[in-house]
Wavefront OBJ file of the C-alpha trace (Angstrom):
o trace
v 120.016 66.716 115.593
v 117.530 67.403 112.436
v 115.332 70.183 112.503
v 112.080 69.462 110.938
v 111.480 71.513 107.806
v 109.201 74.015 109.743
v 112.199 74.338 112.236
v 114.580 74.878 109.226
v 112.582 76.951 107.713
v 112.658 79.064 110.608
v 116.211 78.755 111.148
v 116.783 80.081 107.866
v 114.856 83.431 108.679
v 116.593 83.777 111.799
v 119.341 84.092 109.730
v 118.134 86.599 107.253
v 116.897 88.458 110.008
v 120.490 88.819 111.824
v 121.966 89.767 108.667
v 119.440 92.973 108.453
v 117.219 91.728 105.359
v 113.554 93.281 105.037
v 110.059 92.417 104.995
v 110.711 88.420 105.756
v 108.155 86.532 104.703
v 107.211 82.635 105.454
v 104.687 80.836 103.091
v 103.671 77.326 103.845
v 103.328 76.042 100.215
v 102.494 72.180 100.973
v 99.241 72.429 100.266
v 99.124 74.239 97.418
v 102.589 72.949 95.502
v 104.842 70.004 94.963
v 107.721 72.572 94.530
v 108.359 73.203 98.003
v 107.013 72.794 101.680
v 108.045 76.111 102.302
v 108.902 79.618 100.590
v 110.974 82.455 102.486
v 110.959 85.044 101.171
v 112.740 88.399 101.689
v 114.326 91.935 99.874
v 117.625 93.383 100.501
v 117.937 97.753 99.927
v 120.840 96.788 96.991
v 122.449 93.909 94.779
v 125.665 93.975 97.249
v 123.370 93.473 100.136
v 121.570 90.410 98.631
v 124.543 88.629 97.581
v 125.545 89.365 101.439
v 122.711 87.849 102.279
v 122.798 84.855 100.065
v 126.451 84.463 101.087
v 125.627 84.506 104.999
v 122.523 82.165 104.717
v 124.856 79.781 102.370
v 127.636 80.114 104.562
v 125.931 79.386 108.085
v 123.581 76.732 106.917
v 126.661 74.692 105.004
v 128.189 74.536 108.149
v 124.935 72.831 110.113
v 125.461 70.144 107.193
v 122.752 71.828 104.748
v 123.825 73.292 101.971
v 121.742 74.527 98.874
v 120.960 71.929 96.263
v 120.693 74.526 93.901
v 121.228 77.954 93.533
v 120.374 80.440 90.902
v 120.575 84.317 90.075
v 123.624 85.565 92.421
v 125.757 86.904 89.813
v 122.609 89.713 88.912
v 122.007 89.894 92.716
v 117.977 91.087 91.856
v 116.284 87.710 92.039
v 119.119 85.010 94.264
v 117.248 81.528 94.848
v 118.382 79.111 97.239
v 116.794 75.183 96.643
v 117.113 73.398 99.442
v 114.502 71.164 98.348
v 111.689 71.408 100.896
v 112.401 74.793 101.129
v 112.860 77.556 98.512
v 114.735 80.676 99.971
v 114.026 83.841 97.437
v 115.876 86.448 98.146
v 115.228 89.730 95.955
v 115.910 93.399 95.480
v 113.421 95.770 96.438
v 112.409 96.858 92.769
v 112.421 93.388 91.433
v 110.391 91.849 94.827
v 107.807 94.569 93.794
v 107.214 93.482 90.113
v 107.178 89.603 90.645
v 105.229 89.764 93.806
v 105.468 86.433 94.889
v 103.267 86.733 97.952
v 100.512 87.910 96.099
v 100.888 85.206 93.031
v 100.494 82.589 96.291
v 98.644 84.262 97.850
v 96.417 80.952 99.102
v 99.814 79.729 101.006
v 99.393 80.138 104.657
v 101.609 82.818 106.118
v 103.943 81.850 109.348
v 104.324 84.628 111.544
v 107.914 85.576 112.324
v 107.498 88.032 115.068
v 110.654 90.323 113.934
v 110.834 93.665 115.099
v 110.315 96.435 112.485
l 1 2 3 4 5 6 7 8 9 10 11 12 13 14 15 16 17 18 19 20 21 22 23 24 25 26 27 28 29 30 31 32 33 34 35 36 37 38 39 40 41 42 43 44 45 46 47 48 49 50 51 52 53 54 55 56 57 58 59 60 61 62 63 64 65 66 67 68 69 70 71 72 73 74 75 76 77 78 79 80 81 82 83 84 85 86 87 88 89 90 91 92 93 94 95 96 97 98 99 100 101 102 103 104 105 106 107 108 109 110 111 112 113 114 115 116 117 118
């Protein structure tokens, strides 16, 4: 079955979410870019736990047939990007999250909200 981007989109937070990465964020960018539909975003506490991260989404979402076009930054672990093509996974350490601040440099996108528990 294919999910629709929203759905895989969400599937991919899901994911970040079970492997304990903070302050998940979904921006609907389709309005506003041609780079992406969608932008998840998210931090992890240290440079081992992003790569973790990148690794699990990679891992789980090859195996449902999807696997990143592209993907950038893993060996530095601050700043790992996942193209998927309608969706852009970022995937950052909390220091480097806070000086790029993506959400607030798109800050027109239209925020999705996950309903995770704190």
């Amino acid at each position: 079955m294919d999910l629709s981007t929203k759905e895989f989109a969400l599937e991919a937070a899901s994911l970040l979410n079970e492997k304990k990465a903070l302050d998940i964020i979904l921006l609907e960018m389709g309005q506003i870019t041609l780079i992406a539909d969608y932008f998840l975003i998210c931090s992890g506490m240290s440079k081992v736990q992003t790569r973790a991260l990148s690794d699990y989404l990679e891992e789980s979402l090859s195996a449902q047939g999807r696997p990143p076009l592209r993907l950038e930054g893993y060996q530095e672990g601050n700043w790992i990007l996942h193209d998927y093509g309608e969706l852009v996974v970022h995937i950052f350490f909390t220091e480097e999250r806070s000086f790029y601040k993506l959400e607030r440099l798109w800050g027109k996108a239209e925020t999705i909200d996950l309903h995770y528990p704190e």
